[in-house]
N, CA, C and O of each residue as an XYZ file, in Angstrom:
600
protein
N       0.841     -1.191      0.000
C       0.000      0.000      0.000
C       0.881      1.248      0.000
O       1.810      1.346      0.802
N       0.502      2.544     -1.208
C       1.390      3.606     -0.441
C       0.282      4.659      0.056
O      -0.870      5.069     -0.091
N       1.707      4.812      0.880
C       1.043      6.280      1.898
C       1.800      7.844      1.254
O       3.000      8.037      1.060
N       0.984      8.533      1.089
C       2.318      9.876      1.214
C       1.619     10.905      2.173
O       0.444     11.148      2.450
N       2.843     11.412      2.567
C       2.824     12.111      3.578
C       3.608     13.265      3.322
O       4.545     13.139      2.534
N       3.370     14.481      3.901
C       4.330     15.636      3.695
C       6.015     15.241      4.658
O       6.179     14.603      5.698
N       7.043     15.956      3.739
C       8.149     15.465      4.714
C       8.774     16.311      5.920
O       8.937     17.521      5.757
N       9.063     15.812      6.906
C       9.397     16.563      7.803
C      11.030     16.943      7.931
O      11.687     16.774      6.903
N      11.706     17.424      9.077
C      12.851     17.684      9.184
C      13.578     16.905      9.010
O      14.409     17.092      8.121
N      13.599     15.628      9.810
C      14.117     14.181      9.620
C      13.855     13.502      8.573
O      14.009     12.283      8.496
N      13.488     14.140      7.788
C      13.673     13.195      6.257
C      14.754     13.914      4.702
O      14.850     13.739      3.487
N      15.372     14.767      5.809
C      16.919     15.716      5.002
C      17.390     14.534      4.448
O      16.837     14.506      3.349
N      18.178     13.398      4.562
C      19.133     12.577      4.057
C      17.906     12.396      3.084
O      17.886     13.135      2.101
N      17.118     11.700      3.215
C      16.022     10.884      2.457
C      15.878     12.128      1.117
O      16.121     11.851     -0.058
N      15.501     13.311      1.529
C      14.800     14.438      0.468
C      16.529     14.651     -0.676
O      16.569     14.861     -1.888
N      17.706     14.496      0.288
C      19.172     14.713     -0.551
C      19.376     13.604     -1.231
O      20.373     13.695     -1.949
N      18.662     12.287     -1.309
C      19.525     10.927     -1.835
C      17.787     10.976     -3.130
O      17.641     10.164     -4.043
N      17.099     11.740     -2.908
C      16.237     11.598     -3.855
C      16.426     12.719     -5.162
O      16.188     12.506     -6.351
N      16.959     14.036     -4.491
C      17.318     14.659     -5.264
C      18.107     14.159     -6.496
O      17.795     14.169     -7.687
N      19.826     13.479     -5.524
C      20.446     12.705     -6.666
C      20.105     11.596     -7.022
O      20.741     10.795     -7.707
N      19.067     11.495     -6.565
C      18.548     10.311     -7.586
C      17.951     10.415     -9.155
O      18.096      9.680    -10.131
N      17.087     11.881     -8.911
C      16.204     11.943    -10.300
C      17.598     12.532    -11.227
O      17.832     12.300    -12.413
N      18.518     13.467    -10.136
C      19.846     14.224    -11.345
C      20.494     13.468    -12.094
O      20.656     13.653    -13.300
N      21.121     12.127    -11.152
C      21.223     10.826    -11.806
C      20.323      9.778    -13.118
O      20.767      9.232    -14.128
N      19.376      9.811    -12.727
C      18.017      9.417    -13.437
C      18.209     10.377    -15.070
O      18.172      9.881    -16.196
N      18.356     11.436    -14.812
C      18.324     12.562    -15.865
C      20.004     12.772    -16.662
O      20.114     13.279    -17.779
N      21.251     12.261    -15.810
C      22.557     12.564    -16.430
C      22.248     13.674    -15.937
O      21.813     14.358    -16.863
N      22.227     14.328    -14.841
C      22.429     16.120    -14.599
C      23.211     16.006    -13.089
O      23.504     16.951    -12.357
N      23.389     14.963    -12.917
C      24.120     15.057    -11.251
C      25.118     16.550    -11.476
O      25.054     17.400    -10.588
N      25.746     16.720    -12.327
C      26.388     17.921    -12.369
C      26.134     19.358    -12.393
O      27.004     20.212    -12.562
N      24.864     19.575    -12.211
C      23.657     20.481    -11.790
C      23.334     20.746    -10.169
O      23.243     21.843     -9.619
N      23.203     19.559     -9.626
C      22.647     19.804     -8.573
C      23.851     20.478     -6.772
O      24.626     19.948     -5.976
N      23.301     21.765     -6.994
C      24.697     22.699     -6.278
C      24.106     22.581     -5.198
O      24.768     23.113     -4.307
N      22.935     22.025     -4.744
C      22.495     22.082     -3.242
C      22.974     21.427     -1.904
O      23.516     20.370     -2.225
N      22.998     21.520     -1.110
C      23.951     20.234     -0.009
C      22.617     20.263      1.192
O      21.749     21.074      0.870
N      22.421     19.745      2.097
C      21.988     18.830      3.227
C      21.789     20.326      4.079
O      20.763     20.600      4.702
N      23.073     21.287      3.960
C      22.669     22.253      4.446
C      21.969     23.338      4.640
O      21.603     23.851      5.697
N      21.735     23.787      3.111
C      21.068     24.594      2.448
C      19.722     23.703      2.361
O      18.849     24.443      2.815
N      19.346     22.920      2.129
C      17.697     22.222      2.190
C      17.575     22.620      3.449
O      16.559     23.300      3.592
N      18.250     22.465      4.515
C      17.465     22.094      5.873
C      17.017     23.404      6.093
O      15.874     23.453      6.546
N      17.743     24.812      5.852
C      17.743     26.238      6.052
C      16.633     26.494      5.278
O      15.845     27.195      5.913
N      16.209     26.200      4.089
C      15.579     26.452      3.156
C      13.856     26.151      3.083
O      12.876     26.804      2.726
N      14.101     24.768      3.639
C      12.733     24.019      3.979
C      12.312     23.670      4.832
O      11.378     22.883      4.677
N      12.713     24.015      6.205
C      12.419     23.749      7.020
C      12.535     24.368      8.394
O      12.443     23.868      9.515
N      12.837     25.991      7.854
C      12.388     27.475      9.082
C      11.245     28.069      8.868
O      10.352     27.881      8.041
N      11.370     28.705      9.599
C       9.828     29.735     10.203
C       9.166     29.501      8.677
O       8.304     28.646      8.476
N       9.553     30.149      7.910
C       9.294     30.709      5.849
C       9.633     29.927      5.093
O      10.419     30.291      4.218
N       9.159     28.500      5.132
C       9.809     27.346      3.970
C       9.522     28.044      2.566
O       8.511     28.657      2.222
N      10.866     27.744      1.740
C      10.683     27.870      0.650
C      10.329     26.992     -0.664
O      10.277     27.253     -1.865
N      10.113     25.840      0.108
C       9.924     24.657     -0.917
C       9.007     23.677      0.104
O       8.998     23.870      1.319
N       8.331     22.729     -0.467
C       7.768     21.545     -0.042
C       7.838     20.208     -0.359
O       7.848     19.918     -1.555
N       7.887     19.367      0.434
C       8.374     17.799     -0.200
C       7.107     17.304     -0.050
O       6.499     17.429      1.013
N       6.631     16.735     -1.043
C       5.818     14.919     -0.345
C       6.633     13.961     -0.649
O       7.524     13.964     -1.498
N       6.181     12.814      0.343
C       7.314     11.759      0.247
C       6.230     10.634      0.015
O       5.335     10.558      0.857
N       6.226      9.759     -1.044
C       5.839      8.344     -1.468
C       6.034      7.300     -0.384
O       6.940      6.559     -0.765
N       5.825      7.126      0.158
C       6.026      5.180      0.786
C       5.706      3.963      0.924
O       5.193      3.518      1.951
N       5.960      3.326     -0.042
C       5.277      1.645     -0.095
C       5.892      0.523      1.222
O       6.993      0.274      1.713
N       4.831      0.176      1.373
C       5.444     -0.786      2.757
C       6.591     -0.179      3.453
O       7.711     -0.677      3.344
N       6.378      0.834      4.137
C       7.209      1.424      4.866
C       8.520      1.883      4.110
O       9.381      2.402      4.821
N       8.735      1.780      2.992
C       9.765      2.096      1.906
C      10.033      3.058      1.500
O       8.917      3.366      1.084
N      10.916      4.235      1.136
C      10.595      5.467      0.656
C      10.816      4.844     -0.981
O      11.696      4.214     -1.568
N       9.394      5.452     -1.339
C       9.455      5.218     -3.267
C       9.522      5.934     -3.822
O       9.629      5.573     -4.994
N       9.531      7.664     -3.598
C      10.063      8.356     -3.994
C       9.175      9.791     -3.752
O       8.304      9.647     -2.894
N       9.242     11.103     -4.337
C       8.836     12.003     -3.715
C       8.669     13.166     -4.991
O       9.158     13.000     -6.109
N       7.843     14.420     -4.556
C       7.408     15.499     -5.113
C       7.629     16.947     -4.097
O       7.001     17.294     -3.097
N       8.754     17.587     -4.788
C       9.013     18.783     -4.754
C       8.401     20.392     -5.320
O       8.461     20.844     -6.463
N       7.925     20.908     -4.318
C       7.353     22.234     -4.965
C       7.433     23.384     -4.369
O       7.970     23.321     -3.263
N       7.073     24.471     -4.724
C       7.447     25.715     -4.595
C       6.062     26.399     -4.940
O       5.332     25.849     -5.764
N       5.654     27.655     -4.295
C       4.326     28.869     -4.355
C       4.839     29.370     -5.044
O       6.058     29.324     -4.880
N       4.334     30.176     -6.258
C       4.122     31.138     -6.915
C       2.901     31.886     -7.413
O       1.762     31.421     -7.382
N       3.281     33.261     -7.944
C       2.211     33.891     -8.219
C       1.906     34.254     -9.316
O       2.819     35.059     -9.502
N       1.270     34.288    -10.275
C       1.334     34.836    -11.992
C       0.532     36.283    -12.003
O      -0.696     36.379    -12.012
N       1.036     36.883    -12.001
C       0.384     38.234    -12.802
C      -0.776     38.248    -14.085
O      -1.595     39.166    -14.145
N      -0.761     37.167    -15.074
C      -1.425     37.196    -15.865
C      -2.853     36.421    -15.405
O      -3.984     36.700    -15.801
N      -2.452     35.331    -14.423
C      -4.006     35.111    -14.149
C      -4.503     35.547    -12.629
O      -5.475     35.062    -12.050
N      -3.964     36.171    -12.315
C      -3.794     37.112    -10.942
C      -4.164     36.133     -9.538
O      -4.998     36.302     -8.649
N      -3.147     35.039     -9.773
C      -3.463     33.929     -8.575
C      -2.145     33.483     -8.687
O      -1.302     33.461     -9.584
N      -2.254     32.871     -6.646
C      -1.305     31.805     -6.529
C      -1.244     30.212     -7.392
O      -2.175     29.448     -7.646
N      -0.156     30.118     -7.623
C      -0.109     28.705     -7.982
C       1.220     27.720     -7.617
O       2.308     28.114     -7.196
N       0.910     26.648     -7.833
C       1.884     25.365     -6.912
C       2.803     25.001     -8.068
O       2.279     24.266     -8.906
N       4.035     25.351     -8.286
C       5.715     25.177     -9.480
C       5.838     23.798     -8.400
O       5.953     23.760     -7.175
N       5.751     22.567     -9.564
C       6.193     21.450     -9.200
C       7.274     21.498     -9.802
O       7.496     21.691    -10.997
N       8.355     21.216     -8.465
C      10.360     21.523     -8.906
C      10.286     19.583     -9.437
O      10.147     19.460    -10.654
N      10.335     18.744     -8.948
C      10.502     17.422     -8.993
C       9.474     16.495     -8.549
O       8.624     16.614     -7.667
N       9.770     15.419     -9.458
C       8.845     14.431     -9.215
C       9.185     13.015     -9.929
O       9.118     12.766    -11.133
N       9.730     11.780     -8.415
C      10.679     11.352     -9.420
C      10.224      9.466     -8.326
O      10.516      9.446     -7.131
N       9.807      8.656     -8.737
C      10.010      7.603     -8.332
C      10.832      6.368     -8.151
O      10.417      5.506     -8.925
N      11.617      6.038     -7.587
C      12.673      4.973     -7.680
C      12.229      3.975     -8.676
O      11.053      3.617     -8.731
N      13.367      3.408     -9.658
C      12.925      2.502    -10.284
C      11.829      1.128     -9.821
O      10.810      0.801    -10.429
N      12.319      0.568     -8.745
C      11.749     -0.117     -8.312
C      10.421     -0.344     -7.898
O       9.812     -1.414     -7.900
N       9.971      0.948     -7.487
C       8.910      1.576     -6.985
C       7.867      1.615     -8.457
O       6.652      1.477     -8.313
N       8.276      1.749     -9.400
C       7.600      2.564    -10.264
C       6.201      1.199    -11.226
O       6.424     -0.010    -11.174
N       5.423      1.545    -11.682
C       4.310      0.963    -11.942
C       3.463      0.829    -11.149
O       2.486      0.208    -11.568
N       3.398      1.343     -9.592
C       2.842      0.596     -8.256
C       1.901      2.463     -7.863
O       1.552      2.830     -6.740
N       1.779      3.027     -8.779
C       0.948      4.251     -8.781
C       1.439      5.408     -7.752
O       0.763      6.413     -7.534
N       2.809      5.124     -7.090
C       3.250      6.834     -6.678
C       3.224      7.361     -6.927
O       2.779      8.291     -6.255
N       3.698      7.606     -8.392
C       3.452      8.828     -9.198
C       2.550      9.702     -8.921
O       2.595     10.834     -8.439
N       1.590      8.921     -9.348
C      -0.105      9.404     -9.401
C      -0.876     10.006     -8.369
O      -1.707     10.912     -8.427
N      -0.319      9.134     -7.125
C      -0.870      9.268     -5.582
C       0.368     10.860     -5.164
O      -0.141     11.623     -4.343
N       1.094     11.077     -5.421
C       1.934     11.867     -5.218
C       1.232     13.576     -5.756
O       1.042     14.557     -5.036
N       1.012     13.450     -7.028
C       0.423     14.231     -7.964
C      -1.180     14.124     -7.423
O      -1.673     15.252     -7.461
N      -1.884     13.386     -7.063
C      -3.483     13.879     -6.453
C      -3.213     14.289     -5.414
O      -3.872     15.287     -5.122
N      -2.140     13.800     -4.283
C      -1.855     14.788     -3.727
C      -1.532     15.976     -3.279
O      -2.007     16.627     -2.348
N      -0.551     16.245     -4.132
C      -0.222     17.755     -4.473
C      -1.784     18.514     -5.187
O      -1.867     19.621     -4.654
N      -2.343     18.421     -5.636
C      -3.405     18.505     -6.315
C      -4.474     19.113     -4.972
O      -4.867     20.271     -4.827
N      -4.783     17.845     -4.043
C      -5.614     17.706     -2.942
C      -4.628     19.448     -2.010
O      -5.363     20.389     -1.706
N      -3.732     19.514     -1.840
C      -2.724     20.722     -1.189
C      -3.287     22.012     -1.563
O      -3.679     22.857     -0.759
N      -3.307     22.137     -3.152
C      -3.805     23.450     -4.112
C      -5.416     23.285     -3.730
O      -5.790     24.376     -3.300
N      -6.506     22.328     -3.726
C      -7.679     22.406     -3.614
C      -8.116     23.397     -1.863
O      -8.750     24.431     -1.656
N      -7.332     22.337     -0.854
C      -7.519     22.990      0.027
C      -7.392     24.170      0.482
O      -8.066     24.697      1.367
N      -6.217     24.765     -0.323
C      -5.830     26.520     -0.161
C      -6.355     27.148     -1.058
O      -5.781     28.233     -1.154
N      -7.200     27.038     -1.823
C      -7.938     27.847     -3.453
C      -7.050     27.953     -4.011
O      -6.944     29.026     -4.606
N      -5.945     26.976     -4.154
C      -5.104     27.081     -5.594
C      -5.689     26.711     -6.628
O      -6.365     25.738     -6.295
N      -5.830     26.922     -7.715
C      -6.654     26.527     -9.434
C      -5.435     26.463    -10.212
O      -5.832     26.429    -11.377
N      -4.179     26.428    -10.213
C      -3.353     25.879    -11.037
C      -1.930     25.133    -10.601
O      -0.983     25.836    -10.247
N      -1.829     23.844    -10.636
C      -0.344     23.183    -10.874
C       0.159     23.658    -12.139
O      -0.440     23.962    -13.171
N       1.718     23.658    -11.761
C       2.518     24.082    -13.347
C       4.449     23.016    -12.930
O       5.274     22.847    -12.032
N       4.235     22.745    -13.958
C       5.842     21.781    -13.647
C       6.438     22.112    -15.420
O       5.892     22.826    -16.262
N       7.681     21.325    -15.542
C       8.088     21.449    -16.693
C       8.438     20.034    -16.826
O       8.540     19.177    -15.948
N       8.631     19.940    -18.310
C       9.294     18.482    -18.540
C      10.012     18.454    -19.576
O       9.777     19.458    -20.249
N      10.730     17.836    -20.013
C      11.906     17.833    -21.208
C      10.887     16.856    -22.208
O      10.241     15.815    -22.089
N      11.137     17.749    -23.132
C      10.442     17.181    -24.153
C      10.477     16.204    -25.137
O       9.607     15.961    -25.974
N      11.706     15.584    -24.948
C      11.640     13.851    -24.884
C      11.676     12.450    -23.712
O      12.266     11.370    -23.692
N      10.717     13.148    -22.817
C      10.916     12.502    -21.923
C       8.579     11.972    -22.249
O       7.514     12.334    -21.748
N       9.005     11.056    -23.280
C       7.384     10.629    -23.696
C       6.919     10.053    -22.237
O       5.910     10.487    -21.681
N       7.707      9.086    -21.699
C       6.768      8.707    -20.450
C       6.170      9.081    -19.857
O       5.035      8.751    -19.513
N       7.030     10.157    -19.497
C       6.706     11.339    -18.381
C       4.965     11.878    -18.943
O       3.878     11.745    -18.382
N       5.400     12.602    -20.466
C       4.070     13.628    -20.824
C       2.819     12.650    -21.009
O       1.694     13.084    -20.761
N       3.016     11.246    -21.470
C       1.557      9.917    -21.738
C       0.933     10.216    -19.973
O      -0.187     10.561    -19.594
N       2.036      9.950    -19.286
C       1.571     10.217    -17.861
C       0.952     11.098    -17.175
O       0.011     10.864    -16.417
N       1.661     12.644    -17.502
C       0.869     13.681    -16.894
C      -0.790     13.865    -17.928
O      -1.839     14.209    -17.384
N      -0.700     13.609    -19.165
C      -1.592     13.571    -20.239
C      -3.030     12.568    -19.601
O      -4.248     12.742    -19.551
N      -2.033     11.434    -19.167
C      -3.479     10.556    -18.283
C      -3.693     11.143    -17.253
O      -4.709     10.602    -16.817
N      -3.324     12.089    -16.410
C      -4.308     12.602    -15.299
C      -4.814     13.662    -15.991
O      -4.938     14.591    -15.193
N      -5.054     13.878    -16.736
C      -5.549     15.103    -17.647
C      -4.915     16.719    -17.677
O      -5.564     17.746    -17.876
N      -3.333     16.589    -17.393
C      -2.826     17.722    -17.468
C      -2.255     18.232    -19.542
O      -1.956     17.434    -20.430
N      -2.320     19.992    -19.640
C      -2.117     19.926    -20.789
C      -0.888     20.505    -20.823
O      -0.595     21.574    -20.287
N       0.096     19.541    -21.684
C       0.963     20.458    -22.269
C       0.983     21.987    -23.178
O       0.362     22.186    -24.223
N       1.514     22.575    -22.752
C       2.014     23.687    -23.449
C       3.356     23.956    -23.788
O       4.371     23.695    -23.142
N       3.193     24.697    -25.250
C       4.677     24.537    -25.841
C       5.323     25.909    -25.485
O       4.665     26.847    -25.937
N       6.792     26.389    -24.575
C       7.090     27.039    -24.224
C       8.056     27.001    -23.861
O       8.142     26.379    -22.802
N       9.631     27.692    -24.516
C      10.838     27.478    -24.361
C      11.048     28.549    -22.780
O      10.502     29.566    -22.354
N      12.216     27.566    -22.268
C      12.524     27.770    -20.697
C      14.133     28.639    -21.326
O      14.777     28.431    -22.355
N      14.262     29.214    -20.672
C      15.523     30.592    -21.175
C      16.449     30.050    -19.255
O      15.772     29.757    -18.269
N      17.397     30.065    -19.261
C      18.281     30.232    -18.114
C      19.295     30.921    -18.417
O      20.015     30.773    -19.404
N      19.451     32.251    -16.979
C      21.103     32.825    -17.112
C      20.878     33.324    -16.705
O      20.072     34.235    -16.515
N      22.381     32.295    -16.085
C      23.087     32.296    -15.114
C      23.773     33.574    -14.782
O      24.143     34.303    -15.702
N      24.023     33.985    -13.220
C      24.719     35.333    -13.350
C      25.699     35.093    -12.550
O      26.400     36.103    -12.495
N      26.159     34.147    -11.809
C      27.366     33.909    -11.010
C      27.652     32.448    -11.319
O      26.641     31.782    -11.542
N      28.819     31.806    -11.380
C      29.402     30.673    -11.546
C      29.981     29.901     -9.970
O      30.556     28.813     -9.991
């Protein structure tokens, strides 16, 4: 059976070995500049800046969903920037995904959020058949980065 649950303080190692997991998963381990220290400061004082849910099958961590509040000017509301969302191989076919994502979903309902927004690389077909079956729509929209310090 999985459960998810929001993650707490004590699940730092767990939220850092998932991170490099999806960077790994993706070939981007060489991306990820964050350390154990900066999460804990980040997500878990007075003003979190991010949120985890964490997946768990039979007491297992199967993997987890990362997000962040934002606000759009154009439709003049908050909305929920899903940073990650990434299931251990092992884990995967057994519906975390899904339960992860109605969750996050169930988060935005309860606060009058009306929009999730994530990104995905656009050969990553699994991924979009997937978000496509919970009925999310792609939109085509190039992502620009730059960088201002090295």
């Amino acid at each position: 059976m999985i459960k998810i649950r929001k993650a707490i303080k004590d699940d730092l190692d767990v939220i850092y070995d998932l991170i490099i997991g999806i960077a790994k998963h993706h070939n981007q381990e060489q991306y990820v500049l964050t350390d154990k220290q900066e999460l804990l400061k980040a997500g878990f004082d007075k003003n979190p800046k991010y949120g985890v849910l964490i997946a768990e099958f039979e007491g297992q961590v199967a993997g987890y969903l990362s997000y962040t509040w934002n606000y759009s000017i154009w439709t003049g509301c908050d909305y929920m920037n899903i940073d990650d969302l990434f299931v251990w191989s092992k884990f995967r076919r057994q519906k975390s995904g899904k339960y992860l994502m109605e969750f996050a979903k169930d988060i935005c309902k309860e606060k009058g959020i009306r929009l999730l927004r994530w990104e995905v690389e656009k050969d990553n077909l699994k991924a979009i058949d997937f978000y496509k079956r919970l009925g999310a729509k792609l939109t085509e929209k190039g992502i620009f980065r730059w960088e201002l310090y090295s």
